[in-house]
Structure formats: structure tokens, C-alpha cells
C-alpha positions, 0 to 999 in steps of 0.5 A: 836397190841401185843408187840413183847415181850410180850410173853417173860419171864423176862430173854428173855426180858432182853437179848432182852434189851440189844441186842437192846442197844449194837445193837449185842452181843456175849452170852459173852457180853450178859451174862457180861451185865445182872445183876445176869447173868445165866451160860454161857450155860443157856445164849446160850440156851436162845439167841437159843430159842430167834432165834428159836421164831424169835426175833434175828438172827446171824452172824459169828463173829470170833470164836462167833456167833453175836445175832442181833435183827430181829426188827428194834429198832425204830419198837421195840420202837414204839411197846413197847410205845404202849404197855405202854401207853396202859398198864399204861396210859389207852390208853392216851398218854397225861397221858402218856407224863403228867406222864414223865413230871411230874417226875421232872427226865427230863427236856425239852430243848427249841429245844424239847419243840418246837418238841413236840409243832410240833408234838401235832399240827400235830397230831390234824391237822392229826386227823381233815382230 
């Protein structure tokens, strides 16, 4: 399966990015959140071309319009971490975990250590049937 985004340029990406943090945005709250932002009309025309390929939708939001992404965030989340398991990690989502891991950036609590635990075994089992 392709990642929803992977057809986007980078700027569409980012937009897209923070529209999946803030969960909906003005083009002004878009524009205020990107580093090194384009023009003001340059980030509408971007926010239309995301709505014409079918990545966000609109609403009326006093005198703005509102851009919200069309996919749900944990469809979006899934989809981008099989796009990078499968881009980076060969597929693997053990290198992929080992490689998160093995930063030294994060550090497991006991209650997601245990999660993970639960997870892997009802993985295997899953896989056994």
C-alpha cells in the first residue's frame, strides 16, 4: 500500500504535518507554523490543491475557512509507519523498534514496556492460527 502522502511535495507534506497536529487550521495558523513559510497566497493555493487531491476538507470558521485532514490520524499513523518500516527498515518492524530503541532518545516505562511485551506475544500468537 502507498502512503497517503507519498505523492506530495515537501511543502504539502509539511502543511499536511501540521494539520495533523493542531488537528485544524486556519491558512494563517498553517502559515505561522511552517519554518521559513510561503506568501500568504502561496499557502492558500497549497491548502486548495491539498483539498482538490482529496487530503483536507473545510469548514467556515468565522470569516476563514478551517482546513481539517480527510484521514482520520490513526489511518495516517499507521500508514506513515508502514511507509517507514518499509522505506528504512526493509520491511522489519524489529530493526525498526531496535533502531527506536537503540537512540538512547526514549526511554520505556514499565507500563509500556509491559504494552509492548503484550503486543509482540499477541503478535506471534496471531501469526500462528
Amino acid at each position: 500500500m502507498t502512503a497517503p502522502h507519498s505523492q506530495l511535495s515537501r511543502r504539502e507534506r509539511q502543511i499536511m504535518d501540521i494539520l495533523y497536529q493542531k488537528r485544524r487550521a486556519t491558512a494563517t495558523e498553517v502559515m505561522e507554523a511552517l519554518a521559513d513559510p510561503p506568501t500568504n497566497a502561496t499557502t492558500r493555493t497549497l491548502l486548495r490543491i491539498l483539498e482538490a487531491k482529496g487530503h483536507v476538507q473545510h469548514e467556515k470558521d468565522g470569516a476563514a475557512f478551517a482546513y481539517i485532514p480527510t484521514l482520520h490520524p490513526d489511518k495516517a499513523t499507521r500508514s506513515a509507519v508502514r511507509h517507514l518500516v518499509q522505506t528504512f527498515f526493509d520491511g522489519s518492524p524489529a530493526r525498526a523498534v531496535t533502531a527506536l530503541l537503540d537512540t538512547g532518545d526514549f526511554k520505556l516505562s514499565a507500563e509500556d514496556a509491559a504494552r509492548l511485551r503484550k503486543l509482540i506475544k499477541e503478535n506471534r500468537e496471531g501469526g500462528q492460527e
